[in-house]
C-alpha positions as CSV (number, residue, x, y, z in Angstrom):
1,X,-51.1,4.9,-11.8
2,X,-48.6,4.1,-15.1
3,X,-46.6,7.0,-13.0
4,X,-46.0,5.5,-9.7
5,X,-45.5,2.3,-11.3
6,X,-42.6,4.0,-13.8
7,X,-41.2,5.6,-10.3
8,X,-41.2,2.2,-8.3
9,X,-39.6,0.7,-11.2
10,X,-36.9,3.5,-11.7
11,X,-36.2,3.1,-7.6
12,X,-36.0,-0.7,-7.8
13,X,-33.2,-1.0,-10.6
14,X,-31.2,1.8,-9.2
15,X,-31.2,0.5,-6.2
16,X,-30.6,-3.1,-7.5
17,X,-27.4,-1.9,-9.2
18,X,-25.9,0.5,-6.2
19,X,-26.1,-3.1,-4.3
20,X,-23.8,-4.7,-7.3
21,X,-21.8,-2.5,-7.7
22,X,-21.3,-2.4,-3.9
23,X,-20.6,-6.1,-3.7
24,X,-18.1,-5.7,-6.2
25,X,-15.7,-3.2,-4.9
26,X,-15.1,-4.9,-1.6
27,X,-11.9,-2.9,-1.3
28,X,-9.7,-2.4,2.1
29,X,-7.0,0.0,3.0
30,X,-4.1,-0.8,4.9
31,X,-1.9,1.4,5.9
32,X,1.8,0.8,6.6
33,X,2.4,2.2,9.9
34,X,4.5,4.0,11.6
35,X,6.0,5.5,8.4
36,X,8.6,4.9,6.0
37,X,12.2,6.0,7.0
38,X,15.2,5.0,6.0
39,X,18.2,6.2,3.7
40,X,18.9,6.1,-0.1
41,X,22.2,6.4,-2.0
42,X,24.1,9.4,-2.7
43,X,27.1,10.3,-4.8
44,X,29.4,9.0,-2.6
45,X,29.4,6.9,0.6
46,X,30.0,9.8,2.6
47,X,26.7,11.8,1.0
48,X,24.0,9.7,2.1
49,X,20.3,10.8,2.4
50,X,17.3,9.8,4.0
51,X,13.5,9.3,2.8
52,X,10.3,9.2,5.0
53,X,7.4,8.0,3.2
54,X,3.4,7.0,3.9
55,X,2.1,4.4,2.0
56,X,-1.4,2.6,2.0
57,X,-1.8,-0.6,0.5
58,X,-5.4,-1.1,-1.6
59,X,-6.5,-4.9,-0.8
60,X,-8.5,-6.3,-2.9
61,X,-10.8,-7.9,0.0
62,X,-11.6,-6.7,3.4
63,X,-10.6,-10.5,4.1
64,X,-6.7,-9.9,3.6
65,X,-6.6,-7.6,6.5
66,X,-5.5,-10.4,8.8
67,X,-3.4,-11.5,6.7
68,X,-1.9,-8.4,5.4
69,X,-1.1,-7.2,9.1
70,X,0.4,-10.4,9.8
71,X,3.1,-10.1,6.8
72,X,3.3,-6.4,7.1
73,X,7.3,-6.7,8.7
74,X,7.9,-8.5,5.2
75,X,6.6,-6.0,3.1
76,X,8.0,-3.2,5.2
77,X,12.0,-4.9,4.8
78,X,10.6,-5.1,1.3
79,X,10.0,-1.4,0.7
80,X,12.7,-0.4,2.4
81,X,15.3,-2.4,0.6
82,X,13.9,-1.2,-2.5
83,X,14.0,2.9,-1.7
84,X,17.7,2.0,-0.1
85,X,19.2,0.8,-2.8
86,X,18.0,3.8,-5.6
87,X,20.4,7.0,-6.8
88,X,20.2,10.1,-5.5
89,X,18.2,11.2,-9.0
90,X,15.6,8.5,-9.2
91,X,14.5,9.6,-5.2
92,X,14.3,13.0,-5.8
93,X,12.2,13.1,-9.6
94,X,8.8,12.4,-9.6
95,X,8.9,9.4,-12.4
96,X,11.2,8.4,-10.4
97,X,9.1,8.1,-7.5
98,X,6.0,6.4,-9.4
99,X,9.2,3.9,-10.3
100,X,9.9,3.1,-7.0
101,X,6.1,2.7,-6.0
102,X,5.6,0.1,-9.2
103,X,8.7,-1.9,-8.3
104,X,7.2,-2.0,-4.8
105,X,3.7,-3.0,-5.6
106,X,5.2,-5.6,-8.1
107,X,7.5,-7.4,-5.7
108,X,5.2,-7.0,-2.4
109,X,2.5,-8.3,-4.8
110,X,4.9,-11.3,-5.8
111,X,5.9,-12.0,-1.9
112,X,2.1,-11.7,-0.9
113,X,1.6,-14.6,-3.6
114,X,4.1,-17.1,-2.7
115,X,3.4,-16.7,1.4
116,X,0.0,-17.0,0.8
117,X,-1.2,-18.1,-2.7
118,X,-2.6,-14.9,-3.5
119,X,-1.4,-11.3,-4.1
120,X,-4.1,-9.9,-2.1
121,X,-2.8,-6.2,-2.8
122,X,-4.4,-4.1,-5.7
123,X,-2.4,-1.2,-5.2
124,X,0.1,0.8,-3.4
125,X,-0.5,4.2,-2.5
126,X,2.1,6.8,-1.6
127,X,0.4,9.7,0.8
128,X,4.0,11.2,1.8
129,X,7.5,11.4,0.4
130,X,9.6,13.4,2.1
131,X,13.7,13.1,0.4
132,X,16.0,15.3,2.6
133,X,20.3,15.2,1.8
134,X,21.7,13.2,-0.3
């Protein structure tokens, strides 16, 4: 009997704390869609080059979805802008890159907050970078 009692125990805790931790990572993926294209600087005007990219954004709620999809053309112009105006050398390294994805997140993070009083975004994840020319 002290056995089954140990087991039922054992069940009922574990099971108690896969429901926490569930109800705390209430995360949601959006994904920025169609992708990325658009160009970045090269050595000269005449040199440009181009970058298609994939990103996912990691919401920290499945609640921002709405509003994430609604603001979405924002944060696109955002991302954009940002890859557009970067050298050659920063596009084509890879710390480069992570650069690029920080400055992202940081300033889609910042527009999310003053549209909406909230960053809503946890993360931005890049699936795809493709860097061709330049």
């Amino acid at each position: 009997m002290r056995r089954i009692f140990s087991t039922v125990t054992i069940l009922f805790v574990l099971s108690f704390s896969a429901n926490v931790v569930q109800a705390q990572n209430n995360f949601a993926y959006y994904g920025l869609e169609p992708d990325i294209v658009t160009n970045f600087l090269g050595p000269n005007a005449n040199n440009l080059g181009f970058v298609r990219t994939t990103m996912e954004l990691m919401l920290e709620d499945v609640e921002y979805i709405e509003a994430i999809e609604h603001h979405s053309p924002l944060l696109r112009a955002t991302i954009i802008d940002i890859i557009g105006r970067q050298p050659k050398d920063k596009v084509k390294s890879l710390t480069g890159r992570e650069d690029i994805r920080r400055m992202s997140l940081e300033r889609i993070r910042e527009l999310m907050q003053q549209e909406t009083g909230n960053p809503m975004i946890k993360d931005l994840i890049i699936t795809k970078f493709i860097v061709q020319g330049g």
